[in-house]
C-alpha positions as CSV (number, residue, x, y, z in Angstrom):
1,X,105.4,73.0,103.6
2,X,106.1,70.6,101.1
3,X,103.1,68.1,101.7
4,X,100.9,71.7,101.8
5,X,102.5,72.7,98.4
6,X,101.6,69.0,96.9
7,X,98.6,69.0,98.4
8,X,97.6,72.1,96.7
9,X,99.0,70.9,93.2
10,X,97.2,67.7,93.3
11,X,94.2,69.4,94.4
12,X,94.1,72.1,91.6
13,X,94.9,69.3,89.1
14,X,91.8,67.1,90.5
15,X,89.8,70.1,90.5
16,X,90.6,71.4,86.9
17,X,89.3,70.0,85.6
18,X,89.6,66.5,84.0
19,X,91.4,68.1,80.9
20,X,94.4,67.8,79.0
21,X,96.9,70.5,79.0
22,X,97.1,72.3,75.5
23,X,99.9,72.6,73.7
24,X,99.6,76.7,73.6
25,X,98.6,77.3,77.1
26,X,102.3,78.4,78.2
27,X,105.3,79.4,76.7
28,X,108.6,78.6,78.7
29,X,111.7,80.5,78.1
30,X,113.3,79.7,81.1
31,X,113.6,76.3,83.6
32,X,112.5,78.4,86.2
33,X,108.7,79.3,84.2
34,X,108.2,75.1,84.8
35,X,107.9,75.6,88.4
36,X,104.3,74.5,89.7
37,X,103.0,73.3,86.4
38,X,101.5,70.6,85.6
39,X,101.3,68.8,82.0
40,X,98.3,66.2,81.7
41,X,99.3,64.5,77.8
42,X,96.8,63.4,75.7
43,X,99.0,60.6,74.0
44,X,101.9,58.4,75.2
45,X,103.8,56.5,73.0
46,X,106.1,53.4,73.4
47,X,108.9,53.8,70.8
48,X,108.2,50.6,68.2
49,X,105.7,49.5,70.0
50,X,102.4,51.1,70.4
51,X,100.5,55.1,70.4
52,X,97.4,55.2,72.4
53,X,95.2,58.4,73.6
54,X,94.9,59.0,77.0
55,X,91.9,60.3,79.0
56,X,92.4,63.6,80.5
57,X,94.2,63.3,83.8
58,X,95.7,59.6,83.2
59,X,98.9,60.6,83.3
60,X,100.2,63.8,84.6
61,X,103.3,65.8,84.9
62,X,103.8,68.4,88.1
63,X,107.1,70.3,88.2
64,X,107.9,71.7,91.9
65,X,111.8,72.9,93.0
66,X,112.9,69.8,94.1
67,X,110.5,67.1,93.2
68,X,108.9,66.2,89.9
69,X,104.9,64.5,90.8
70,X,104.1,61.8,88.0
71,X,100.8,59.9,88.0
72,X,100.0,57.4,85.4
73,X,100.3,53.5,85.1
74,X,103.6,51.7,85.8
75,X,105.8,55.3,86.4
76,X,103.5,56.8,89.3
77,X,105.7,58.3,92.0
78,X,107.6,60.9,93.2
79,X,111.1,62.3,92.1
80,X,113.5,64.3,93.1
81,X,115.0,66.3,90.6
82,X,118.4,66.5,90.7
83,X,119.2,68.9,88.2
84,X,117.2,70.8,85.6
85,X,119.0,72.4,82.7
86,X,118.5,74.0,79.5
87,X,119.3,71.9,76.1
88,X,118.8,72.8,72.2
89,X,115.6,70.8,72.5
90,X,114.2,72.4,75.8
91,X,115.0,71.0,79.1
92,X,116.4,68.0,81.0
93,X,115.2,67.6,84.3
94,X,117.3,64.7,85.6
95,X,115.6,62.6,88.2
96,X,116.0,60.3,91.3
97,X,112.6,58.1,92.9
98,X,112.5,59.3,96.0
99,X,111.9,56.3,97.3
100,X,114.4,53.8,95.7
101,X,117.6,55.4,94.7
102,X,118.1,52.4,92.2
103,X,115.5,54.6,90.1
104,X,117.2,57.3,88.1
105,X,116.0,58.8,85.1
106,X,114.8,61.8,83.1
107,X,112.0,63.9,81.8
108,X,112.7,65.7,78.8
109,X,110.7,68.9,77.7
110,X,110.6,69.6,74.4
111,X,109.8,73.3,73.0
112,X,108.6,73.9,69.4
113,X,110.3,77.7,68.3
114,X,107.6,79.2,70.2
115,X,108.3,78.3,73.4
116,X,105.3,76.0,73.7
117,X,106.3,72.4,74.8
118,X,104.6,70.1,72.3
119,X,106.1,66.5,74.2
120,X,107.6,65.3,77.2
121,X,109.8,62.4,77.2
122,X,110.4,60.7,80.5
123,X,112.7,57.7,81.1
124,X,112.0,56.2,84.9
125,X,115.4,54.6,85.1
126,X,118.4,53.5,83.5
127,X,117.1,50.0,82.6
128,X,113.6,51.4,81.7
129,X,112.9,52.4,78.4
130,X,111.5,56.1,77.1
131,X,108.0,56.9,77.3
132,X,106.6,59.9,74.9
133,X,104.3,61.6,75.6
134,X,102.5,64.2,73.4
135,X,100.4,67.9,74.4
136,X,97.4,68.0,73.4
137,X,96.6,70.7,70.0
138,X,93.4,73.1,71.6
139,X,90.5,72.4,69.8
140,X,89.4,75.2,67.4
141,X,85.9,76.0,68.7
142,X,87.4,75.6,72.2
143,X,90.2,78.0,71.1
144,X,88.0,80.8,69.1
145,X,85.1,81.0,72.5
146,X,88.8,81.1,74.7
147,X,90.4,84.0,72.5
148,X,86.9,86.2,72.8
149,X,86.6,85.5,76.8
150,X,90.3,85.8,78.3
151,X,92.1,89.0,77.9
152,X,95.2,88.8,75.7
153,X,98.4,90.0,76.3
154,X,98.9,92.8,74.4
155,X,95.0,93.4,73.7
156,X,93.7,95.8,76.4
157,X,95.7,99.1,76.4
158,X,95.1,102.0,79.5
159,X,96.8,104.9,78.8
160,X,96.2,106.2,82.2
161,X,95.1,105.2,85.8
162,X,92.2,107.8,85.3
163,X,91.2,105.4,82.3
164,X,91.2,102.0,84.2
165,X,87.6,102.6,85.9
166,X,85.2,100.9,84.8
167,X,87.4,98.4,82.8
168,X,87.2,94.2,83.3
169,X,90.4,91.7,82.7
170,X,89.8,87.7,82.1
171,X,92.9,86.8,83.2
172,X,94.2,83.1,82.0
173,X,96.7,81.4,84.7
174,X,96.5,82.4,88.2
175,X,99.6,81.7,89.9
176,X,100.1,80.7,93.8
177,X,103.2,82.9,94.7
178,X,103.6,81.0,98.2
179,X,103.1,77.8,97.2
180,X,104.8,78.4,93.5
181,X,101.9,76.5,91.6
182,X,100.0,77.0,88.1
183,X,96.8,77.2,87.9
184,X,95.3,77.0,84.1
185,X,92.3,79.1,84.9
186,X,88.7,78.4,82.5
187,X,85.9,80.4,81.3
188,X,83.7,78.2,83.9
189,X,85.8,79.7,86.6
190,X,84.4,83.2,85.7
191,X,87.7,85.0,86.9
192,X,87.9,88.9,86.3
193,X,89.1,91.3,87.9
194,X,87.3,94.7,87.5
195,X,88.4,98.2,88.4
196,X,85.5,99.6,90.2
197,X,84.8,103.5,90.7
198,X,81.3,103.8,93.2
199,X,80.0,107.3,93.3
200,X,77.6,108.0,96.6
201,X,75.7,110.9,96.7
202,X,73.9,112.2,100.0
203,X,71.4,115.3,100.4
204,X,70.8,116.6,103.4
205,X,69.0,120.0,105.0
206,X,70.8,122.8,106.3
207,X,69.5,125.4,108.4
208,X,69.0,128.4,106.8
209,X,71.4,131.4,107.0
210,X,70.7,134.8,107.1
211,X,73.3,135.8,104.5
212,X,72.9,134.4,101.3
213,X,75.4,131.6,100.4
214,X,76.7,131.1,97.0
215,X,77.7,127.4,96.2
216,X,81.0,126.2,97.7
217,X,83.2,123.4,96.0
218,X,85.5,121.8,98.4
219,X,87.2,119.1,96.8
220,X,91.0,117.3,97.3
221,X,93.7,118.8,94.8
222,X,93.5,117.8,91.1
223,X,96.6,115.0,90.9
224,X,95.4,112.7,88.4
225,X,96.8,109.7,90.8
226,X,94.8,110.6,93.7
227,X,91.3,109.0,94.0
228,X,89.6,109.7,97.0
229,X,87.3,112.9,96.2
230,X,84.4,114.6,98.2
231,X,82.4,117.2,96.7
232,X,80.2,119.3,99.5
233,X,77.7,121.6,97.2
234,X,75.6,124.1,99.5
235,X,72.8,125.2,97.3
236,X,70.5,128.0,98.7
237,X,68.1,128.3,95.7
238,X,67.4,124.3,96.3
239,X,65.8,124.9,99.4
240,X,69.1,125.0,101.3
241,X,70.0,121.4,100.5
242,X,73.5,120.2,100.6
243,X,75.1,117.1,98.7
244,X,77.6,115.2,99.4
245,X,79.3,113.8,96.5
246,X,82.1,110.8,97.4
247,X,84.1,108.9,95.0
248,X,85.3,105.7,96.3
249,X,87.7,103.5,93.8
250,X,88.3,99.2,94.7
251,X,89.8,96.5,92.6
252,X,87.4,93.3,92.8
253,X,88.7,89.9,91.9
254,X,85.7,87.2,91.1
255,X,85.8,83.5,90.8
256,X,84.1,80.5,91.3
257,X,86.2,78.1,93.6
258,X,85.4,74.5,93.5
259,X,86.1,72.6,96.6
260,X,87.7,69.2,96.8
261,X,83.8,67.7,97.4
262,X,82.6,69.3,94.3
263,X,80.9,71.9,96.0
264,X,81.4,75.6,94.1
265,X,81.5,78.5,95.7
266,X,80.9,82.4,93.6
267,X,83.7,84.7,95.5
268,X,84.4,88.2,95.3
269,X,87.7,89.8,97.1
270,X,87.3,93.1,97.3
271,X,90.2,95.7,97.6
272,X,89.6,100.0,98.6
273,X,92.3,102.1,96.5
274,X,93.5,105.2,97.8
275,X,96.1,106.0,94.8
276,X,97.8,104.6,92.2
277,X,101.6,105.3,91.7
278,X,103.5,105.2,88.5
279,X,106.9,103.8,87.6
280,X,108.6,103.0,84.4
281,X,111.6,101.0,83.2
282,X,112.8,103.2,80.2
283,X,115.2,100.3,79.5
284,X,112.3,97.7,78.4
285,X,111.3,97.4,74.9
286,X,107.3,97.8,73.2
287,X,106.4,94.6,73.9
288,X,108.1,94.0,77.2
289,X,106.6,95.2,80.5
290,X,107.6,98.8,81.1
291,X,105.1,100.4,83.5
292,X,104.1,99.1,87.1
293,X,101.3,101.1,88.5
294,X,100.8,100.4,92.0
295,X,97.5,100.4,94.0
296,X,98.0,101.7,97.8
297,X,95.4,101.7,100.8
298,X,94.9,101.7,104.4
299,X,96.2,98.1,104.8
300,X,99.4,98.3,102.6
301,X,98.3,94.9,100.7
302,X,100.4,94.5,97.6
303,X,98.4,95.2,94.3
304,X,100.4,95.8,91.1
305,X,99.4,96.1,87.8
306,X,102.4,95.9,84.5
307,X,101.7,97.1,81.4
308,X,103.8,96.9,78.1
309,X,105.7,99.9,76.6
310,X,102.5,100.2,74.5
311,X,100.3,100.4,77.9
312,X,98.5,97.3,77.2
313,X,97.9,94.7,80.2
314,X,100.2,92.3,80.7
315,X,100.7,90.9,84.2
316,X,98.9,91.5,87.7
317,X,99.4,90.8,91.3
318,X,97.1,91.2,93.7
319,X,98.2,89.6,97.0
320,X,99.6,86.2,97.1
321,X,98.6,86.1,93.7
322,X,99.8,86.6,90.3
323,X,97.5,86.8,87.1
324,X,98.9,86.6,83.6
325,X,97.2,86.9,80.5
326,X,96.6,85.0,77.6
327,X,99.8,84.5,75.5
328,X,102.8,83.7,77.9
């Protein structure tokens, strides 16, 4: 499990993308929000010695539970952490190589006041001086073309699930839940998830009667969280027609996977909704998530969607996989 789970962060660092980590791509309030990142520094400095930029991918940070993945010139290896702990500057992940003991050391995150962690300093062992490395700023154009793509938290409000069809979410990290990693998603992934309402409509003849028939609605009762609907019109005057109306409702995740040979591959998942339930926490705050509206059919997969007191988008899980939006 543990070779699968490196496998997969090395893989999904590889793949994304020969790019540095910006600076306001997460916010981490807790240790346990580090889990399955990855930081990829766009400058390392040796304390009264030298600064130099680094190519994107040179050196790289990836955070697991128990061991801390570091790739880069004279440090590459494999830790175990030991410890990981909250300080006034961040955190202190404390650190054993797990393959000489002798090597014990340190990475320390450091937060600016919005949670963002604008350098890493990591110390290999106790004879082995500090290395600094700094996040990289986003670049405004880069930043302004991301803000108009990915959804925001906060930005797209619902105020029902009778409003959700028809509506389209750019999440911006995808997270593994099995694995625990962090994936940084792009607009050249082309992620959305859309909620999708397809309406079929089928005529068929009907013998005629000798009675005249007026037209005859039979439809499921009106509970605004119930989605499946058939409307059966029999119309006499149209020639004796009938129409079969059916409303079907899905949730359909895209993206465009790229595959360890390069290769990309345009996918679509695509998930039937019988109804969507409603809870609330009264307890959480405007900005906090208060409602979880969950999506049930047939095969009992796990779909939830959390909105924020002010019913704007927030979080979603669909699966083994959870999608946040821009801004945590």
């Amino acid at each position: 499990m543990k070779t699968n789970l490196l496998l997969l962060l090395l893989t999904l660092t590889t793949l994304a993308q020969a790019q540095h980590s910006y600076l306001s791509d997460r916010r981490f309030f807790t240790a346990d929000e580090l889990i399955g990142y990855d930081f990829k520094p766009a400058v390392k400095e040796i304390p009264n010695e030298k600064k130099e930029d680094l190519d994107p991918g040179e050196y790289s940070f990836g955070i697991t539970h128990t061991n801390l993945y570091v790739k880069g010139e004279g440090i590459e290896g494999v830790y175990n952490i030991n410890n990981m702990q909250p300080e006034d500057y961040g955190f202190k992940l404390t650190l054993m190589n797990a393959r000489d003991a002798r090597l014990q050391g340190h990475l320390k995150v450091i937060l600016n006041k919005y949670g963002m962690v604008e350098t890493l300093i990591f110390k290999r062992s106790p004879t082995d001086k500090e290395l600094i490395f700094y996040q990289a700023a986003i670049p405004g154009k880069i930043n302004e073309q991301e803000k108009a793509y990915f959804t925001d938290r906060g930005e797209k409000a619902i105020a029902t699930p009778d409003s959700l069809w028809g509506q389209k979410i750019h999440p911006f990290l995808r997270i593994h839940t099995e694995a625990k990693v962090q994936e940084r998603l792009r607009m050249r992934d082309s992620t959305s998830i859309s909620f999708v309402e397809e309406i079929t409509i089928v005529e068929k003849d009907v013998k005629k009667k000798k009675k005249p028939q007026t037209d005859v609605v039979e439809a499921l009762p009106t509970d605004s969280l119930v989605l499946d609907s058939t409307v059966v019109v029999a119309d006499s005057a149209a020639a004796d027609k009938k129409v079969k109306i059916t409303k079907e409702h899905f949730v359909v995740v895209r993206s465009i996977v790229q595959f360890e040979d390069g290769m990309r591959e345009d996918k679509t998942w695509k998930y039937p909704v019988k109804r969507v339930t409603e809870k609330e926490d009264k307890q959480a705050a405007l900005q906090e998530e208060r409602y979880q509206w969950e999506f049930v059919n047939d095969k009992k997969e796990n779909i939830i969607l959390y909105l924020n007191g002010d019913h704007t988008v927030s979080t979603m899980i669909i699966a083994d996989k959870t999608y946040l939006m821009r801004g945590f």
